[in-house]
C-alpha positions as CSV (number, residue, x, y, z in Angstrom):
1,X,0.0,0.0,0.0
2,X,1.1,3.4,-0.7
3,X,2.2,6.0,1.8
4,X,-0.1,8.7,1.9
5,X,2.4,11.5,0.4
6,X,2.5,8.9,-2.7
7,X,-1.1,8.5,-3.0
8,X,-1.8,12.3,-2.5
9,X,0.7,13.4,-5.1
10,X,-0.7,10.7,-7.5
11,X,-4.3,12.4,-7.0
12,X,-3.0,15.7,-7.5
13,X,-1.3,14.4,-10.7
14,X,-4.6,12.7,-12.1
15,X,-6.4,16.0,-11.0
16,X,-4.7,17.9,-13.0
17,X,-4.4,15.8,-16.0
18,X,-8.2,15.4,-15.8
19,X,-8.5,18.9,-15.5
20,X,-6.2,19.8,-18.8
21,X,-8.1,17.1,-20.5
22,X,-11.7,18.2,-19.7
23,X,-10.2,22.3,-20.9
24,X,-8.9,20.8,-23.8
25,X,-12.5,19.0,-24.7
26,X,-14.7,21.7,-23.8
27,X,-12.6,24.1,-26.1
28,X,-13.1,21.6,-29.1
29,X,-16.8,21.8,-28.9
30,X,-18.3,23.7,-31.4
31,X,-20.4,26.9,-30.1
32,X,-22.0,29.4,-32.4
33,X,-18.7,30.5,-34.2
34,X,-17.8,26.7,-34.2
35,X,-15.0,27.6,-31.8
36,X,-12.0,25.7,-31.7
37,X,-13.1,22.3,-33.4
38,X,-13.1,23.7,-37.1
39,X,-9.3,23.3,-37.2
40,X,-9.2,19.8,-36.1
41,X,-13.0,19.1,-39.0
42,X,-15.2,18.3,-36.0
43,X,-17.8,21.0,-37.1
44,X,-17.1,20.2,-41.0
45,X,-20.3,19.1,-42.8
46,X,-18.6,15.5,-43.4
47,X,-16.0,13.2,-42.2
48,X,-13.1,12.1,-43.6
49,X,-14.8,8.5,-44.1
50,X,-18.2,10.1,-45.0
51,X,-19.4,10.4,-41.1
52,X,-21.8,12.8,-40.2
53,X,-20.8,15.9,-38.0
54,X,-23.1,14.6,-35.3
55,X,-21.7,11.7,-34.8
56,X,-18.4,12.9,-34.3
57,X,-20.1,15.6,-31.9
58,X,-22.4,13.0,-30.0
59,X,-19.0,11.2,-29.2
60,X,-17.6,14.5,-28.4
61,X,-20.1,14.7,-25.4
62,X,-19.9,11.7,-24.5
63,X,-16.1,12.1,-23.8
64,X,-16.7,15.2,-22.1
65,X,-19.3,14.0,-19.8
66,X,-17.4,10.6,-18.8
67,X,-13.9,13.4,-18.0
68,X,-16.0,15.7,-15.8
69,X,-17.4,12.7,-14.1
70,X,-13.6,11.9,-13.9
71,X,-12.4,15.5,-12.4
72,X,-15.9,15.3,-10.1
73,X,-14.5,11.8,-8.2
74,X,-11.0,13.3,-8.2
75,X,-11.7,16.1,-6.5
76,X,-14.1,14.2,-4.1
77,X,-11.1,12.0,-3.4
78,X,-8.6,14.9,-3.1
79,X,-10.9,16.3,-0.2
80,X,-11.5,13.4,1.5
81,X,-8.3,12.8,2.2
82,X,-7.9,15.6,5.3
């Protein structure tokens, strides 16, 4: 078993990888100027293999939801640790 200064400064570590992940996400969502996701063809009208657009944004969501359930349970953790 870990000592607790290992296991806290692992936390901290997933925290904040979690945390630039979930940014990183949220910023390739496409908003009303389609944002940051046009220069990666997430809000393009078609795919690369003929995909829609909402596919590729459905799955977006779905990744962003499943991080910020991620960053939620690492922070719960974080704080229950004092």
């Amino acid at each position: 078993m870990l000592p607790f200064q290992a296991m806290l400064a692992l936390f901290i570590v997933i925290q904040s990888i979690v945390c630039a992940l979930l940014i990183f996400l949220v910023l390739l969502h496409s908003g009303r100027d389609a944002g940051l996701s046009g220069a990666f063809g997430v809000g393009s009208t078609s795919g690369s293999f003929g995909g829609s657009s909402a596919i590729v944004e459905k799955n977006l969501d779905r990744i962003t939801v499943v991080v910020a359930v991620l960053l939620f349970v690492s922070t719960y953790l974080l704080t229950r640790q004092y």
